[in-house]
Structure formats: C-alpha cells, structure tokens
N, C-alpha and C positions, 0 to 999 in steps of 0.2 A: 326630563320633564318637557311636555311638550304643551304651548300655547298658541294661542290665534292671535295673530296682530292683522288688519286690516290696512290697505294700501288701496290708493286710489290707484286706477290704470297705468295711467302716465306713470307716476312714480315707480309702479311694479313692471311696467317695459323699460324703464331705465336702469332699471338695479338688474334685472334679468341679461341684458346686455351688458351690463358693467360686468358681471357675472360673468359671463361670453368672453367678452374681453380681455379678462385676468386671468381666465383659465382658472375659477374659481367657482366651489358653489356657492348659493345663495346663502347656506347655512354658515358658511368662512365669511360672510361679507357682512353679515347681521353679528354672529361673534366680534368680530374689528368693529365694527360700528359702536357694540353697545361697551367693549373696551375701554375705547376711546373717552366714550360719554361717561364713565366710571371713574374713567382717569380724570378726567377734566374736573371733575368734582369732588377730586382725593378720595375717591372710594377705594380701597385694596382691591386687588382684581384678587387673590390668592393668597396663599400663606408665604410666598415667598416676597411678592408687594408689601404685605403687612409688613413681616420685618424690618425690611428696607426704611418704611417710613416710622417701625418707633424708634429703630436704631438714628433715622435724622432727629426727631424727635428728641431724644435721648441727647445727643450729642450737641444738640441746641439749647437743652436746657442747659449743662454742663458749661458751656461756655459763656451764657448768661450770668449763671453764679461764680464764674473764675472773674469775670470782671468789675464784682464787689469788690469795695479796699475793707480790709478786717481790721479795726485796730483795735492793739490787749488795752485794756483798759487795769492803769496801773494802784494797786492799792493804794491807800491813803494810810497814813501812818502819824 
C-alpha cells in the first residue's frame, strides 16, 4: 500500500544521504524508522513479536499469582 508522507528539504537531503551512506534505500530506512517507533510503544511489529510479548505477558502473570501464600482454611468441628 502505498502513502504520501511529506518532508521538508533539509530533512529529505539528509535521509537521502543517510540513504547513500548505508547502502540503503529510502524505503529500508523509513521501514527501521517506523519499526523502531512501533517498538518503542510496544506495538507488535508481527506475528512473530506478538507472540514474544503474550508469551512475557503470560509468564508474568504466572509469576505474579505463584507469589500468593494459599492457606487451606481448616473446618471447624
């Protein structure tokens, strides 16, 4: 799917050269970027991220509830 993002000059000669630079296209540099910015804000990038974080998820809650004390509560007689 293809969008328009807008870039002021400067910013679009420095990404173009970062670009250069890496030996990278622009479209590999904007993927990392918006990565990044997905990660930073615990979005799953993928199904394979996803997992990862219900399996922490998961394993967190687990460990949470192991760290209650249970006690039987003895009849009364």
């Amino acid at each position: 799917m293809r969008k328009l993002i807008a870039f002021d000059d400067d910013t679009f000669d420095k990404l173009k050269q970062l670009a250069r630079d890496r030996m990278a296209t622009f479209q590999e540099l904007a993927d990392e970027a918006f990565a990044d910015l997905l990660k930073k804000h615990g979005i799953p990038i993928d199904l394979k991220d996803a997992l990862r974080k219900s399996v922490r998820l998961a394993s967190h809650s687990v460990e949470k509830d192991s760290g209650r004390r249970r006690t039987a509560h003895k009849p009364k007689r």
